[in-house]
C-alpha positions as CSV (number, residue, x, y, z in Angstrom):
1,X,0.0,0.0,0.0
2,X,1.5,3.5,-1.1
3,X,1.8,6.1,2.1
4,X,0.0,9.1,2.1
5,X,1.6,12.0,0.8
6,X,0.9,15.5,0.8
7,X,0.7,17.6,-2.5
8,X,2.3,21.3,-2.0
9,X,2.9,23.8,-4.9
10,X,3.0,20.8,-7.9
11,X,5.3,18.6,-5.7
12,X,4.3,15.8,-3.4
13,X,6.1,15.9,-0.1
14,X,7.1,13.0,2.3
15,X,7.8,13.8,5.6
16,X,9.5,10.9,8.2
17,X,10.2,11.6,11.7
18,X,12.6,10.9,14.0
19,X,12.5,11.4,17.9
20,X,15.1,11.7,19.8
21,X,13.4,9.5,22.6
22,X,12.5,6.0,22.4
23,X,8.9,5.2,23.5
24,X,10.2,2.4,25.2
25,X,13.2,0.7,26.3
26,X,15.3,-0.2,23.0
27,X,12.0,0.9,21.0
28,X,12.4,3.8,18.3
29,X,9.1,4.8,16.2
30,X,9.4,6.1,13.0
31,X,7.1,7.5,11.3
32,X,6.1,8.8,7.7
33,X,3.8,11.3,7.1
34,X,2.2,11.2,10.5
35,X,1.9,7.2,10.3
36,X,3.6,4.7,12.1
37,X,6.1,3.1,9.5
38,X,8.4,1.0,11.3
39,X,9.8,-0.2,15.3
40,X,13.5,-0.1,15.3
41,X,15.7,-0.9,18.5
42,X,17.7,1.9,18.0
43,X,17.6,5.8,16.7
44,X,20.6,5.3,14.4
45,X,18.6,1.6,13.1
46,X,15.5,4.1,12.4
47,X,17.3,7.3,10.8
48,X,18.8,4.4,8.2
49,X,15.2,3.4,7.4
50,X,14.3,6.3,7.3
51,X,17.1,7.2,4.6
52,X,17.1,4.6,2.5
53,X,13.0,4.9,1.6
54,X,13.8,8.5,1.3
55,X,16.6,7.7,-1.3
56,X,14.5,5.2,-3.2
57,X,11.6,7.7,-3.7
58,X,13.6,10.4,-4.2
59,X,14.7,8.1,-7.5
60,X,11.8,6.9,-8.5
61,X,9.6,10.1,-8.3
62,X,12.0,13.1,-9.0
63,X,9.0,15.7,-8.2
64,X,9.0,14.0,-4.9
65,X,10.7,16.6,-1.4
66,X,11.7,14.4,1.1
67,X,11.8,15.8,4.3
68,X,13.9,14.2,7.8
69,X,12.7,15.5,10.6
70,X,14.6,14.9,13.4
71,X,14.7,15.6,16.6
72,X,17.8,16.9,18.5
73,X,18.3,15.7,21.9
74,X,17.6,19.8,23.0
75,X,14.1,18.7,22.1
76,X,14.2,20.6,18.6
77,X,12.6,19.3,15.2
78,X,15.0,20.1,12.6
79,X,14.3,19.3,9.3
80,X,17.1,17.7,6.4
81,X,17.3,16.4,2.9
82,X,18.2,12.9,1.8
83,X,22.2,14.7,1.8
84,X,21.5,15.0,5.9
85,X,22.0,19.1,4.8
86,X,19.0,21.2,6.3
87,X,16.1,21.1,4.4
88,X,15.9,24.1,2.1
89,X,13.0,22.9,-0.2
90,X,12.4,23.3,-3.7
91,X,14.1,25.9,-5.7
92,X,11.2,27.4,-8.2
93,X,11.6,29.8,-10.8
């Protein structure tokens, strides 16, 4: 079943996020697009995920912006590319 997705300004954008926390001991959520997308036993197992499905969409659907969200352990959301660069979105002319 293909995720939701959210449609802005022509482009479809798919966000995943990543907490900082676990909800549980050894238990890291991630999710895409506000839905629960995988359990992972570690952060680091969970931002890999979370890259490699951004890479193979970004490939497959080139008017596709991936977002990372990702939590900082200060308890900020900060948002990146698939390059781990912050997230600048689309350049239009």
């Amino acid at each position: 079943m293909e995720p939701s997705k959210v449609e802005q300004g022509g482009s479809i954008v798919v966000v995943f996020d990543i907490p900082f926390e676990s909800v549980g001991p050894g238990l890291w959520l991630l999710q895409k697009n506000e839905s629960e997308y995988g359990e992972f036993c570690s952060r680091d197992d969970a931002l890999e995920c979370a890259l490699t499905e951004a890479r193979r969409l970004e490939a497959r659907d080139a008017l596709s912006d991936i977002v990372l969200n990702i939590e900082g352990n200060d308890g900020v959301w900060r948002a990146f590319d698939t390059s781990i660069r912050p997230y600048a979105g689309r350049m239009r002319s």
